[in-house]
N, C-alpha and C positions, 0 to 999 in steps of 0.2 A: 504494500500500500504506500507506504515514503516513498518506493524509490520512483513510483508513477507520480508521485505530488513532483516530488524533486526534476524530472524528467519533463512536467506541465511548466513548473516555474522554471525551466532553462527555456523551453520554447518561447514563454512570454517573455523571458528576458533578451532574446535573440529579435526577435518581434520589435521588442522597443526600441534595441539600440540599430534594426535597419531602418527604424521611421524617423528618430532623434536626428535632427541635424545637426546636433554641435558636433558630435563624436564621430562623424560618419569620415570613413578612408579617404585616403586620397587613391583615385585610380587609373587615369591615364598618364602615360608616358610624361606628357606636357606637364600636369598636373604636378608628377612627381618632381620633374627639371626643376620647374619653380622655386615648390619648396623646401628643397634643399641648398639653393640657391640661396632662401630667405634664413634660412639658417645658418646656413657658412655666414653671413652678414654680419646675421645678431650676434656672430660668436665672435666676431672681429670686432665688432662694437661693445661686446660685453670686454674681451680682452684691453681694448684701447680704455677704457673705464678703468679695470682694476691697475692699470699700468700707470695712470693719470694718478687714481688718489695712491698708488705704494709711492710714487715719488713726491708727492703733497706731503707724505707722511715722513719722510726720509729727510723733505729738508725743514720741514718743521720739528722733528723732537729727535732728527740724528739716524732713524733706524725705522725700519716698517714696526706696524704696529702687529703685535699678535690678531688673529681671526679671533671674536668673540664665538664661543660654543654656545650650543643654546638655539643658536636662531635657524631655522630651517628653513632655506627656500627652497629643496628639492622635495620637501616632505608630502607624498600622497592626501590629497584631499579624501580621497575612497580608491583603497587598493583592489579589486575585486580578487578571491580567491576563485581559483580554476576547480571544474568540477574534475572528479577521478575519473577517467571513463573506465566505464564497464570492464572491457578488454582486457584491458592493462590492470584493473581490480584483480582480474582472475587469474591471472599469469604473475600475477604479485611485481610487477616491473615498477622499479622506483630509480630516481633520478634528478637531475636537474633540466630545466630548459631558459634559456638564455632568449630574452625579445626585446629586440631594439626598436626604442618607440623615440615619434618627433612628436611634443606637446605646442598647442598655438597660441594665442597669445592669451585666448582665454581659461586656459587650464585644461583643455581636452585633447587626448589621444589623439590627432588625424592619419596618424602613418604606424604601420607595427610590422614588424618584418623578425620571425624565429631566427634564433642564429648559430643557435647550436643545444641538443636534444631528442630525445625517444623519438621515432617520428611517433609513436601511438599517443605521447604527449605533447605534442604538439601543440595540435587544433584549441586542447582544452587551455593551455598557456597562452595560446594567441588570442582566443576571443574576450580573457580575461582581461586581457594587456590594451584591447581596446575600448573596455568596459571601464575604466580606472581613468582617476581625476585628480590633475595637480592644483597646487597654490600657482597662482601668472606668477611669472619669472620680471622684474623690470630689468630694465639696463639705466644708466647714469641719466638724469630729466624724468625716471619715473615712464621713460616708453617702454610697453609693454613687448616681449619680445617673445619666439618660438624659441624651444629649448630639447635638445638629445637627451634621452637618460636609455637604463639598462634595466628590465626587470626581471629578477632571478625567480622562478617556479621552482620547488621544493615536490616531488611528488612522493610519495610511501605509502604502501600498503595498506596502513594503519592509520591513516587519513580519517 
């Protein structure tokens, strides 16, 4: 009886995030040039920032200042956990799977791409990793920027 509830509520949630617009892929070729393009940018633009205030800092008090801990701007707004699939339940196969996601400027997945894992864990890693929602990233002015991250999937048995 769970695992048909469980099985209903992935369907609905598959359902949603094909109609959601924030979260929706990017898919063509074009599409993807773009935004990687806009990334390479903001990463240039986020590097010329941290390069700007280490030497603000250097000639004001001698030395870069330590990174305060504590503040998290890569910190998941909602991580989704990946379902077990069946299969790989029964064969007991456990592992990792590595998915490299590009976040846009409002805090949603639009790119996920597996990079290394089971292929039987895969699909459930990937559709997680599209499903997950960060804090916006800014760069120096407070513009909000697209940003790379990696997210690691844990799978076991005993899930």
């Amino acid at each position: 009886m769970h695992v048909r509830a469980l099985k209903y509520l992935f369907v609905v949630l598959v359902v949603a995030f094909a109609v959601y617009p924030g979260s929706a892929q990017i898919q063509t070729k074009d599409e993807r040039k773009k935004l990687f393009a806009d990334v390479a940018e903001d990463e240039e633009a986020v590097a010329a920032c941290s390069k700007a205030i280490r030497e603000e800092q250097i000639k004001k008090f001698g030395k870069p200042l330590p990174k305060i801990a504590g503040h998290c701007w890569e910190c998941p707004l909602k991580l989704v956990k990946p379902y077990y699939p069946e299969t790989a339940r029964r064969f007991k196969i456990r592992g990792e799977v590595l998915v490299d996601i590009i976040v846009d400027e409002k805090g949603y997945v639009v790119f996920a791409k597996v990079r290394k894992g089971n292929g039987m864990l895969r699909r459930a890693a990937l559709e997680a990793a599209k499903l997950s929602q960060y804090r916006p990233e800014v760069a120096c002015g407070n513009r909000p920027i697209k940003f790379r991250r990696t997210i690691k999937y844990y799978f076991h048995p005993d899930m």
